[in-house]
N, C-alpha and C positions, 0 to 999 in steps of 0.2 A: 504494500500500500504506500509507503514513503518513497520508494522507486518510482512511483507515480509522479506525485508530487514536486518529487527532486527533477523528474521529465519537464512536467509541467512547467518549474522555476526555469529550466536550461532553453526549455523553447521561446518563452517569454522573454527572458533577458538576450541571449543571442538574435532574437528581432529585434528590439529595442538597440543592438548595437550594430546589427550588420544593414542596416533599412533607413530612410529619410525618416524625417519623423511623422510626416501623413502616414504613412505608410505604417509605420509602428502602431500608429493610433486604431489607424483602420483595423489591423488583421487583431490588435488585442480586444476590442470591443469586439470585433466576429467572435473571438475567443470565450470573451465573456457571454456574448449572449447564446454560445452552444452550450458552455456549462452551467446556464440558467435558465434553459430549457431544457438539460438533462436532470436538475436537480427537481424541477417540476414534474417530471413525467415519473422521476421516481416516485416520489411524495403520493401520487395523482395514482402508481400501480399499489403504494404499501398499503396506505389510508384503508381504503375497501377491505382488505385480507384482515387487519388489525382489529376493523368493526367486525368481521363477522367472527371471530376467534371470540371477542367478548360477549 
């Protein structure tokens, strides 16, 4: 799980220095907004499983 993360930080920072800085901006905000709709869609599949479990 922290091999993840530690990906995550290396992708991030390596565009942030190898890119203009539109450019940085752009692909980190795509960035953001794929892992703020994958944290939705989690939430969106546990929620239902949790409710019927109680």
């Amino acid at each position: 799980m922290f091999n993840f993360f530690r990906f995550l930080k290396h992708i991030v920072f390596s565009v942030w220095k190898n890119a203009t800085p539109i450019q940085a901006a752009l692909i980190t905000a795509i960035l953001l907004a794929i892992i703020t709709i994958l944290i939705i869609s989690v939430v969106q599949a546990i929620v239902p499983f949790t409710y019927i479990a109680i």
